[in-house]
Every structure is written in C-alpha cells, then in structure tokens.
N, CA, C and O atoms as a GROMACS GRO file, in nm:
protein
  472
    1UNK      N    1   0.085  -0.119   0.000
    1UNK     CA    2   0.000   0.000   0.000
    1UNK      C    3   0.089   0.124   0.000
    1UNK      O    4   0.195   0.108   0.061
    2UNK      N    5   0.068   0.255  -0.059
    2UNK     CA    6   0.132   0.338  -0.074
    2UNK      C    7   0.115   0.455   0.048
    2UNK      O    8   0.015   0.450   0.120
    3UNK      N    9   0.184   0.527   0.062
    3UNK     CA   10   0.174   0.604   0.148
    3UNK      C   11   0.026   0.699   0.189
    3UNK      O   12  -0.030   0.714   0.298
    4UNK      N   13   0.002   0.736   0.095
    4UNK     CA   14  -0.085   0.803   0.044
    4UNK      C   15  -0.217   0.720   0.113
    4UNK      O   16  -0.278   0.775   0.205
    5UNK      N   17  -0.259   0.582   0.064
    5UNK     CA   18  -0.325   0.495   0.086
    5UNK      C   19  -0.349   0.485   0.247
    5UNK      O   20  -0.453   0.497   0.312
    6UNK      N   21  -0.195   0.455   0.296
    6UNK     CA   22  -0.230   0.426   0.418
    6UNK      C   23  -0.229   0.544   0.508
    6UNK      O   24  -0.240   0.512   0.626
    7UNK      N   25  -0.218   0.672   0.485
    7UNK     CA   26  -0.293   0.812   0.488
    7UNK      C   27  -0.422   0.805   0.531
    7UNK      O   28  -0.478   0.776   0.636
    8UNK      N   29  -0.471   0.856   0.375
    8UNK     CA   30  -0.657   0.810   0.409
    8UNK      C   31  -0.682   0.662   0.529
    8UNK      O   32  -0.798   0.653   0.568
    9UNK      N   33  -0.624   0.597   0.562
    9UNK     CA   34  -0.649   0.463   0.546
    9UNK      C   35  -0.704   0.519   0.690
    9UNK      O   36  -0.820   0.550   0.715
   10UNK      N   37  -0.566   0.527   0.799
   10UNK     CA   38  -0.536   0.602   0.901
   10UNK      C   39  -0.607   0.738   0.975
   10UNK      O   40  -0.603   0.781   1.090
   11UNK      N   41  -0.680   0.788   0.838
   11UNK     CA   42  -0.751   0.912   0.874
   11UNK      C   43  -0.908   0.858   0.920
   11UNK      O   44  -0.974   0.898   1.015
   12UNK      N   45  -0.950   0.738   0.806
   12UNK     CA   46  -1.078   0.681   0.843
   12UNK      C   47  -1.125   0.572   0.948
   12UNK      O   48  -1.240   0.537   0.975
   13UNK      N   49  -0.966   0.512   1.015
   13UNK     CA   50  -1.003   0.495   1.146
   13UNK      C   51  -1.004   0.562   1.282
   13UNK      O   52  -1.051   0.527   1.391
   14UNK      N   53  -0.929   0.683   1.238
   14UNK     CA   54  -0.920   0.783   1.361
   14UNK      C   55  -1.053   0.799   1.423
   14UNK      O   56  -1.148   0.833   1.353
   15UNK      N   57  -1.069   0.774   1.576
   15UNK     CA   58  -1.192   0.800   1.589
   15UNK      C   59  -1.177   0.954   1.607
   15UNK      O   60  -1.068   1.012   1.609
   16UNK      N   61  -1.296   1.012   1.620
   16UNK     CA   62  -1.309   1.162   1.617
   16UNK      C   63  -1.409   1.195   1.767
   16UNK      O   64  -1.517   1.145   1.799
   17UNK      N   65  -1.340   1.279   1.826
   17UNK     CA   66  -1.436   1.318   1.955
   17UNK      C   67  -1.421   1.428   1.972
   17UNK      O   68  -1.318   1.490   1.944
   18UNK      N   69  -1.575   1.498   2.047
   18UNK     CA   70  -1.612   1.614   2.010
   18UNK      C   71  -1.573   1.662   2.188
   18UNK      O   72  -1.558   1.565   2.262
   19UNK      N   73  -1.561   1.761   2.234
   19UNK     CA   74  -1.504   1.801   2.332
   19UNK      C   75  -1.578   1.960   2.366
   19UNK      O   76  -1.652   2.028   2.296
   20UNK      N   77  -1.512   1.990   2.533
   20UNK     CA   78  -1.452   2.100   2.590
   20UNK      C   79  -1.332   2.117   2.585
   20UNK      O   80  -1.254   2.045   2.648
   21UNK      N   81  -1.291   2.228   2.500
   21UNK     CA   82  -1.185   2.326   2.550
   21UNK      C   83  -1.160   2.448   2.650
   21UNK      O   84  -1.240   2.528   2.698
   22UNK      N   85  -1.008   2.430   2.668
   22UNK     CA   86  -0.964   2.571   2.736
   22UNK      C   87  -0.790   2.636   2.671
   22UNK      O   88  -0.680   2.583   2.661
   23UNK      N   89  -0.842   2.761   2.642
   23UNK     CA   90  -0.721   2.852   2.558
   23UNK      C   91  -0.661   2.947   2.689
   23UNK      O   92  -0.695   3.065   2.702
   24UNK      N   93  -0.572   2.880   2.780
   24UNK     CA   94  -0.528   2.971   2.909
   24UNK      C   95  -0.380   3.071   2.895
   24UNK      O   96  -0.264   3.033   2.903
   25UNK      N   97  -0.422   3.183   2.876
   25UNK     CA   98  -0.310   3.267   2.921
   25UNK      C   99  -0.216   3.290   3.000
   25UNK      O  100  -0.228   3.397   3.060
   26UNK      N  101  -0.084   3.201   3.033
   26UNK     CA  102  -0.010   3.185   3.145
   26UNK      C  103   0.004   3.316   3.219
   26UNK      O  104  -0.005   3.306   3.341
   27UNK      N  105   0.023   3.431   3.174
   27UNK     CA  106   0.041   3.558   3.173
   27UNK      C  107  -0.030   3.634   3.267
   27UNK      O  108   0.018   3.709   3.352
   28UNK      N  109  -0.154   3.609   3.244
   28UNK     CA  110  -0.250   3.678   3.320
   28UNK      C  111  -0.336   3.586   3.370
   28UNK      O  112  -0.382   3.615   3.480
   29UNK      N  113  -0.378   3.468   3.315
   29UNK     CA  114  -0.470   3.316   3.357
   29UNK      C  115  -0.614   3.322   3.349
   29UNK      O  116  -0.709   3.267   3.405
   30UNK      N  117  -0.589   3.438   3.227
   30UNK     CA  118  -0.691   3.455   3.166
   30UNK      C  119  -0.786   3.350   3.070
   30UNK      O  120  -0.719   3.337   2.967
   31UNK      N  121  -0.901   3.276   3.056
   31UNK     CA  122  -0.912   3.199   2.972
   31UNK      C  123  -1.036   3.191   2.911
   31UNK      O  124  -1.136   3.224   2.974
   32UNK      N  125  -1.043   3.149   2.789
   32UNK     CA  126  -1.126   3.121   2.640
   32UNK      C  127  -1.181   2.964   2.675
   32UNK      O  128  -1.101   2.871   2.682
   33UNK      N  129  -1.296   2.950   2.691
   33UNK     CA  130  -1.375   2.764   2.684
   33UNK      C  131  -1.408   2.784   2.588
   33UNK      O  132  -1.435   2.901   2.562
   34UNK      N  133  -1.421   2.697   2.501
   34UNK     CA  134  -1.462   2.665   2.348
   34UNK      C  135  -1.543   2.511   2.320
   34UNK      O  136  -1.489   2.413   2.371
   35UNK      N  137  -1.605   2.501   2.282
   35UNK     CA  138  -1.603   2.364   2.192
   35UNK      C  139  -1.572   2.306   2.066
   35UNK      O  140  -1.540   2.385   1.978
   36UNK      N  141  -1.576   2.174   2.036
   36UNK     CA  142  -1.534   2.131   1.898
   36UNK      C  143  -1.638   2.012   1.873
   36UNK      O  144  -1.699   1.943   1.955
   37UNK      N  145  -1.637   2.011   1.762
   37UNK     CA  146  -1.694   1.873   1.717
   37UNK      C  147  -1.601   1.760   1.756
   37UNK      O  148  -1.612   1.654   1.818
   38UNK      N  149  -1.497   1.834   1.688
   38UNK     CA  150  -1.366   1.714   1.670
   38UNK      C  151  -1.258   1.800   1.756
   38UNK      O  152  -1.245   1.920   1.736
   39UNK      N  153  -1.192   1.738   1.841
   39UNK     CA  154  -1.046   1.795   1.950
   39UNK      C  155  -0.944   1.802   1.839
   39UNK      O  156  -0.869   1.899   1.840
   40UNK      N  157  -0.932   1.728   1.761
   40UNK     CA  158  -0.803   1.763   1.714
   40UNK      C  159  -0.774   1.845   1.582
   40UNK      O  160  -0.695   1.838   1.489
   41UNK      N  161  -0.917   1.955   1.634
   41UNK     CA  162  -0.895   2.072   1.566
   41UNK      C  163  -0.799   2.188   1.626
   41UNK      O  164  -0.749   2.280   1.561
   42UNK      N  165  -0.787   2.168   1.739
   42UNK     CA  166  -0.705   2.267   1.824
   42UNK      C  167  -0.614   2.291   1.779
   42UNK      O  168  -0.601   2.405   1.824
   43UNK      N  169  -0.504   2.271   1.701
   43UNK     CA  170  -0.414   2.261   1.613
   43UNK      C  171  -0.435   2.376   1.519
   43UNK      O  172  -0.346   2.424   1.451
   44UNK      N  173  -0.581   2.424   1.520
   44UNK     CA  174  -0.586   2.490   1.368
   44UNK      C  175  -0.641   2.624   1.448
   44UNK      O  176  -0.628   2.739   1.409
   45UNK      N  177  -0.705   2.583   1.567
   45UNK     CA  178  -0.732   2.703   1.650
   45UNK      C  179  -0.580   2.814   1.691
   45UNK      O  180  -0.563   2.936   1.698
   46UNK      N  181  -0.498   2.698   1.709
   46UNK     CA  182  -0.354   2.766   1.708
   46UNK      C  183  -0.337   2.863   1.594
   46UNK      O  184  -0.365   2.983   1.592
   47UNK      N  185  -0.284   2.786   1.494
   47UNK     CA  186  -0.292   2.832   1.370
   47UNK      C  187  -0.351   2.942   1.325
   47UNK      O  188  -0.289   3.010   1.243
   48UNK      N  189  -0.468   2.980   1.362
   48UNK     CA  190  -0.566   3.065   1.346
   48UNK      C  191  -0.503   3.198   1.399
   48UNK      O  192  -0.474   3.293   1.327
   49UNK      N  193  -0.484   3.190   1.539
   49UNK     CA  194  -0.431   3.256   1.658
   49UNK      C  195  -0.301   3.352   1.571
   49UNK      O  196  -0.286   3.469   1.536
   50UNK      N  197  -0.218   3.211   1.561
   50UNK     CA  198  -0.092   3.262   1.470
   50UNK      C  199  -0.056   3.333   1.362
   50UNK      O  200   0.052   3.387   1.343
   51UNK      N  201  -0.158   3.331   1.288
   51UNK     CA  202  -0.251   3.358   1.155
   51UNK      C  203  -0.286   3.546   1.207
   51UNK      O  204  -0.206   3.620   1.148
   52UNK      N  205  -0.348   3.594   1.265
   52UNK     CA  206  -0.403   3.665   1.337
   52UNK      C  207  -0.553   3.701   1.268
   52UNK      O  208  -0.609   3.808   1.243
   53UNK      N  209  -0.589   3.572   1.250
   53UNK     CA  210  -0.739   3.578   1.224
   53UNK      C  211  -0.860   3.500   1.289
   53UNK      O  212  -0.958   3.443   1.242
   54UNK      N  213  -0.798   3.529   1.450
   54UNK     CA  214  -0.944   3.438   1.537
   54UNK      C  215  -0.985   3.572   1.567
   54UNK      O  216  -0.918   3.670   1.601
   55UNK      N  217  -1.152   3.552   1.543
   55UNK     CA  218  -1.283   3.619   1.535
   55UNK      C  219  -1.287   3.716   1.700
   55UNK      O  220  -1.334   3.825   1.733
   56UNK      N  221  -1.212   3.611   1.771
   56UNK     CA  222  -1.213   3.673   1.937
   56UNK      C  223  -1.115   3.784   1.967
   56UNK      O  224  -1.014   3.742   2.024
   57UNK      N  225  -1.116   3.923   1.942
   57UNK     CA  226  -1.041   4.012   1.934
   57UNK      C  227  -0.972   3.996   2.068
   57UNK      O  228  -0.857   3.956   2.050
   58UNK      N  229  -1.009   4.020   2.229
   58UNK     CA  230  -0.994   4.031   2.294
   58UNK      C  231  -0.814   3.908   2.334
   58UNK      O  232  -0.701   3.935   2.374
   59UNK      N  233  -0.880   3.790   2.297
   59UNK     CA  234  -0.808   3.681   2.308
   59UNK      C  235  -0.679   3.728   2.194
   59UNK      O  236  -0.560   3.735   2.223
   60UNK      N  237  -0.740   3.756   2.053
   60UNK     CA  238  -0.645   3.787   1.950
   60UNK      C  239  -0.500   3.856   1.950
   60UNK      O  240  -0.390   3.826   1.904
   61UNK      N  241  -0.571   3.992   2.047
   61UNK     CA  242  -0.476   4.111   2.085
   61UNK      C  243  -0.323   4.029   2.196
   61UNK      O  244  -0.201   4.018   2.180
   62UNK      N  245  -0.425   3.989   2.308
   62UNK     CA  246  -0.321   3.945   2.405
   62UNK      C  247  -0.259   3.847   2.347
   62UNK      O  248  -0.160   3.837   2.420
   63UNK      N  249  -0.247   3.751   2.248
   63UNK     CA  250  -0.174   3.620   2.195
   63UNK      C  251  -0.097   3.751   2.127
   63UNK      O  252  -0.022   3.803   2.210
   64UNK      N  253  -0.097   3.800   2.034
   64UNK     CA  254  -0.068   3.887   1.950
   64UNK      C  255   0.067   3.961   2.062
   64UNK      O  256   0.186   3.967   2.032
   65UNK      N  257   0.004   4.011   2.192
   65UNK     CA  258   0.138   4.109   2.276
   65UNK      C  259   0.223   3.992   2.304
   65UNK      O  260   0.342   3.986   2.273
   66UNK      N  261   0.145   3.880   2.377
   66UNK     CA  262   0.207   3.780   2.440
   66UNK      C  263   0.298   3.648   2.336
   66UNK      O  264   0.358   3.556   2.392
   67UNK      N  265   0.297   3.653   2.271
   67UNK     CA  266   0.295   3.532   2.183
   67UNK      C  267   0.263   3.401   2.196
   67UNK      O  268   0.235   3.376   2.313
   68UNK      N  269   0.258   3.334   2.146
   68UNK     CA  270   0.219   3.149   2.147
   68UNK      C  271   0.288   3.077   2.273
   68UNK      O  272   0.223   2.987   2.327
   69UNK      N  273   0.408   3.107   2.320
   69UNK     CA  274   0.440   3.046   2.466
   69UNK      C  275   0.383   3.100   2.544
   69UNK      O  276   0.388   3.022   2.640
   70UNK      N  277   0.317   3.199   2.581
   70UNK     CA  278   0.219   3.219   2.684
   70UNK      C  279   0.099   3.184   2.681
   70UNK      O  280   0.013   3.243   2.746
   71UNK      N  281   0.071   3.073   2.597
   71UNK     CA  282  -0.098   3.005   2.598
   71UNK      C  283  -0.070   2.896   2.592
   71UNK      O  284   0.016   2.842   2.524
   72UNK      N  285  -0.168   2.839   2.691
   72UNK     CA  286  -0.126   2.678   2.691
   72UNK      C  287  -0.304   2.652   2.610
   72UNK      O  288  -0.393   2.736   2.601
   73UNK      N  289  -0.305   2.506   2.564
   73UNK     CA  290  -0.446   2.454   2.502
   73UNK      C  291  -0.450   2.371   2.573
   73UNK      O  292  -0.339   2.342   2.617
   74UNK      N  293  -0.575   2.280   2.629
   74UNK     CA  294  -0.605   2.194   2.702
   74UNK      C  295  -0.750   2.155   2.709
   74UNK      O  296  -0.844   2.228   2.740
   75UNK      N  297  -0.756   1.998   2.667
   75UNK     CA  298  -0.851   1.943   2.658
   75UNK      C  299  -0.974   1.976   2.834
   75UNK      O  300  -0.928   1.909   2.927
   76UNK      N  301  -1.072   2.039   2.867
   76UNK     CA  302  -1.101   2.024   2.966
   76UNK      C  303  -1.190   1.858   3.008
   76UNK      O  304  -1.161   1.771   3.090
   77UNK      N  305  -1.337   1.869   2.882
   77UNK     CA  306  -1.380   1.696   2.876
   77UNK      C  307  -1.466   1.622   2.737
   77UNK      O  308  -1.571   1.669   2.693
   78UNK      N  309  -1.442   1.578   2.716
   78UNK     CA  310  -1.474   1.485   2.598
   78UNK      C  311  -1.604   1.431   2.602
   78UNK      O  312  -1.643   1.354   2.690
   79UNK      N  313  -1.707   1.491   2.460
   79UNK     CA  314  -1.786   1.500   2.489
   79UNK      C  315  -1.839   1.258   2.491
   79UNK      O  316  -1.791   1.169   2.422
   80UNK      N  317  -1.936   1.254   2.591
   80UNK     CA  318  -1.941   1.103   2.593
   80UNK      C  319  -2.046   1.077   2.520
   80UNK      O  320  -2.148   1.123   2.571
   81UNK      N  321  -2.064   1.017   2.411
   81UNK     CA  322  -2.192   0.953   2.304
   81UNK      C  323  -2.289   0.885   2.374
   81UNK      O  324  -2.227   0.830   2.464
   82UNK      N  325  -2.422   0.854   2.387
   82UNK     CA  326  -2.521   0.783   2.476
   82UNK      C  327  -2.458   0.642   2.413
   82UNK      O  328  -2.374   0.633   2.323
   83UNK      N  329  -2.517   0.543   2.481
   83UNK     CA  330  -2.480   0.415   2.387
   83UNK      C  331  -2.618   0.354   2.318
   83UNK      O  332  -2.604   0.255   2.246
   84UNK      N  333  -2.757   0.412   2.340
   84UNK     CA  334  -2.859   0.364   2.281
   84UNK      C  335  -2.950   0.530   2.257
   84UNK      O  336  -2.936   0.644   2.302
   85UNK      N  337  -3.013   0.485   2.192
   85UNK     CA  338  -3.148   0.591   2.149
   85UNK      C  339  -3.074   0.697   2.080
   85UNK      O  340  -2.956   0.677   2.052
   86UNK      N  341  -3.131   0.806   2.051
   86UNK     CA  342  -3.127   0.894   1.968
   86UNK      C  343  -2.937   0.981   2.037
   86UNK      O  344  -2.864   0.925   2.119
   87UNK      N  345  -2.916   1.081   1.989
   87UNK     CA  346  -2.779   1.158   2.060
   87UNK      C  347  -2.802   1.267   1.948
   87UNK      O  348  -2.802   1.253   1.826
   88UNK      N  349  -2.822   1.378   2.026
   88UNK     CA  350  -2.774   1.515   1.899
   88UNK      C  351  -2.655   1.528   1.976
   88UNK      O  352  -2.636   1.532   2.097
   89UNK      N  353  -2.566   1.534   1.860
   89UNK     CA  354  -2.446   1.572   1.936
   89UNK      C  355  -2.426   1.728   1.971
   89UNK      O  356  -2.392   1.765   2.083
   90UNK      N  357  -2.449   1.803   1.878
   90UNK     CA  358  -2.485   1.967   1.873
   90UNK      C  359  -2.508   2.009   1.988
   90UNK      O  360  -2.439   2.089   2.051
   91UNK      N  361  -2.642   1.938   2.033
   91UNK     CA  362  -2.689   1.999   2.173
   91UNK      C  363  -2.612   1.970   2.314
   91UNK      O  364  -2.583   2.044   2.407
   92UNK      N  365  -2.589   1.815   2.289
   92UNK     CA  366  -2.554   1.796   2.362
   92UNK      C  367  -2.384   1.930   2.425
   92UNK      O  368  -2.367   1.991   2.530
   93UNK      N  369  -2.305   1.921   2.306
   93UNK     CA  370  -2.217   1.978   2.346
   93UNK      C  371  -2.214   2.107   2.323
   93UNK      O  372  -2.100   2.147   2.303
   94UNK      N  373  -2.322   2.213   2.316
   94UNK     CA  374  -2.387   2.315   2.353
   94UNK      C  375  -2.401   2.319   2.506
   94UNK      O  376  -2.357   2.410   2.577
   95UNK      N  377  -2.467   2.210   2.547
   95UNK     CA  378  -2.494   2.178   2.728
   95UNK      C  379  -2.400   2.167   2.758
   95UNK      O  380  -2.380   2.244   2.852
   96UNK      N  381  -2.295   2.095   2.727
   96UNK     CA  382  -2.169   2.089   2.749
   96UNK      C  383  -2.086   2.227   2.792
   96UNK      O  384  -2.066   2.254   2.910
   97UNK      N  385  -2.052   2.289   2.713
   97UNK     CA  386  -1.998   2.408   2.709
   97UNK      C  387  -2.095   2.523   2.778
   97UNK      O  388  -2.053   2.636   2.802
   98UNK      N  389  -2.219   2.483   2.804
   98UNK     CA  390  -2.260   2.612   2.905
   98UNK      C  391  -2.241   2.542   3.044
   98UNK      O  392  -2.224   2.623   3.135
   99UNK      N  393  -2.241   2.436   3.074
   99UNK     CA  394  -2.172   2.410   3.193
   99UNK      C  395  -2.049   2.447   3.237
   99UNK      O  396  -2.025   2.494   3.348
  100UNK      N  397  -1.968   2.426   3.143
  100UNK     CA  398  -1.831   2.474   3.163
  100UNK      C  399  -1.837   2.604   3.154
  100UNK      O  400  -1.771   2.650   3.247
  101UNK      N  401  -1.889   2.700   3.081
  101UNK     CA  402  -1.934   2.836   3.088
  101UNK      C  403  -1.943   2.890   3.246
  101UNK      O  404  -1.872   2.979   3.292
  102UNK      N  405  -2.051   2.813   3.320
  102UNK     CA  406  -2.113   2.835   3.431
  102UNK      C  407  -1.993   2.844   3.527
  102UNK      O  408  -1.946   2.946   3.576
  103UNK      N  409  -1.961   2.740   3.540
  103UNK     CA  410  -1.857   2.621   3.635
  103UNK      C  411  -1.718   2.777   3.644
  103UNK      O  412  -1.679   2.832   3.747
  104UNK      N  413  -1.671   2.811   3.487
  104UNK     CA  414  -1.553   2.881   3.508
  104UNK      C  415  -1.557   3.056   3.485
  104UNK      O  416  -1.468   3.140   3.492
  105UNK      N  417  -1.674   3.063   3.463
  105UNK     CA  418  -1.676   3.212   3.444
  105UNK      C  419  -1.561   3.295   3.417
  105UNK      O  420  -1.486   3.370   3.479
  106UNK      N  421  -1.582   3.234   3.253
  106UNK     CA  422  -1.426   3.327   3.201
  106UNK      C  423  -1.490   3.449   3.132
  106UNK      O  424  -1.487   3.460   3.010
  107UNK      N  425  -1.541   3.531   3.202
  107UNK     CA  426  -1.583   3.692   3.121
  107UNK      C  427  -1.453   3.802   3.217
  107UNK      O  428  -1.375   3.780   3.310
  108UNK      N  429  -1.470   3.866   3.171
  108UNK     CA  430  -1.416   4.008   3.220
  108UNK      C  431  -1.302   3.988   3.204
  108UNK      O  432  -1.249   3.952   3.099
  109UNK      N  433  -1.236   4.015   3.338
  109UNK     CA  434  -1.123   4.005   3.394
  109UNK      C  435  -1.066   3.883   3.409
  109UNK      O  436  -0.952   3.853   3.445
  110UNK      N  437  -1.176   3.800   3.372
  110UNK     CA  438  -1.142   3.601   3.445
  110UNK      C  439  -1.106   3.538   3.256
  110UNK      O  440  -1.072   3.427   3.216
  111UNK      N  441  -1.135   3.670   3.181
  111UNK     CA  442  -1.114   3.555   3.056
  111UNK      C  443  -1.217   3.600   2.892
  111UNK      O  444  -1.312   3.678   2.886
  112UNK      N  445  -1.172   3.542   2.811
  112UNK     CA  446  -1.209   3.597   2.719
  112UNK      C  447  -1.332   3.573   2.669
  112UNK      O  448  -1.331   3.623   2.557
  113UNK      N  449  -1.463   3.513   2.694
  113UNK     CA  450  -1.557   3.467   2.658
  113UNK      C  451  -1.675   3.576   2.693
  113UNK      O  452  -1.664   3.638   2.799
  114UNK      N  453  -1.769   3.598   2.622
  114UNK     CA  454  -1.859   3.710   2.595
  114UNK      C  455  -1.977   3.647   2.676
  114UNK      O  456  -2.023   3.536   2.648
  115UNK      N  457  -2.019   3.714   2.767
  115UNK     CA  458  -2.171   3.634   2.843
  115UNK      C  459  -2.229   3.699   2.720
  115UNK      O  460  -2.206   3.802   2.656
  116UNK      N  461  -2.362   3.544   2.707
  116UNK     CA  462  -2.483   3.581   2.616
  116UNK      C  463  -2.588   3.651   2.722
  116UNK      O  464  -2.594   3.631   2.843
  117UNK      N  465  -2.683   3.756   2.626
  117UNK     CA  466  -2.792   3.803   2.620
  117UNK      C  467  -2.935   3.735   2.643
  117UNK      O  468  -2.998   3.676   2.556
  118UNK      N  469  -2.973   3.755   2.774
  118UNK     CA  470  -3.101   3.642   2.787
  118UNK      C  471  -3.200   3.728   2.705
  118UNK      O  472  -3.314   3.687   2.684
   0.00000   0.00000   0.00000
C-alpha cells in the first residue's frame, strides 16, 4: 500500500471526539472555553491565533502582545456519546460548554468569553 493509501487509510479509522476546550493565558490566567466537534482541531485554532485571524479580538490582541508560549491549550472533557437511542451531538455539546461556561466564568477580567444576552 502506498503512502498516500495508508494516509486516508489512518484518517478513516481515527476516531473523532467532540469536546470541551480551554485557551489559558499563562500571563494573566486569563481563559477562552470553546467547543469542537472534533479535538483535534485545536491545532488549527492555534494556527488561526498565529494567523491573526481568530474572530475573538480580545483573546487575538493578548496572543498577539504575548505570543504562542504564553498560551497553553487543554482538553477540559470529551464530549461522551449515549450508547442507545437517539444523541444530537450539537446539543448535547452546547450543554456541554454552558456548563463549563457556568462552572468557570471566564468573562471580564477572568477571561475571554462574551456572556450571552437572555
């Protein structure tokens, strides 16, 4: 099999899990919760960062003064699939991430995340 082959091959057994994140500012310990479908997008969230085109100005600026060694990424929890009946995953890890929302209250001063508007 050619490289290439066992590429794809490798990509279509990867399992894929959808998660909580955290983007922490060693600096100040300031921090960004996020979610993903897939975790091992974080890589591109970097990238992004590095790029200087994440949507989160606040977060943008300080990576931007601070650079990339002052942010650590870290899985916080993985979202868990039911094992019978229906699963939106969407929602579920919507619920997900407003727990962790709740739990760490990263607005203001604690972090870069925007409280929503009831």
């Amino acid at each position: 099999m050619d490289r290439k082959k066992e590429l794809k091959q490798l990509f279509k057994e990867t399992k894929v899990e959808a998660g909580i994140y955290q983007i922490k500012n060693q600096h100040n310990h300031k921090v960004f919760i996020g979610s993903t479908r897939n975790l091992k997008t974080l890589k591109g969230k970097q990238f992004e960062l590095s790029m200087g085109s994440n949507t989160n100005k606040g977060l943008q600026d300080e990576w931007n003064r601070y650079g990339k060694d002052a942010f650590a990424f870290e899985v916080l929890e993985v979202l868990k699939p039911k094992e019978t009946g229906f699963f939106d995953m969407k929602r579920e890890l919507q619920k997900l991430e407003e727990d962790w929302l709740e739990r760490v209250q990263p607005y203001g001063e604690r972090g870069y995340n925007k409280e929503k508007a009831d």
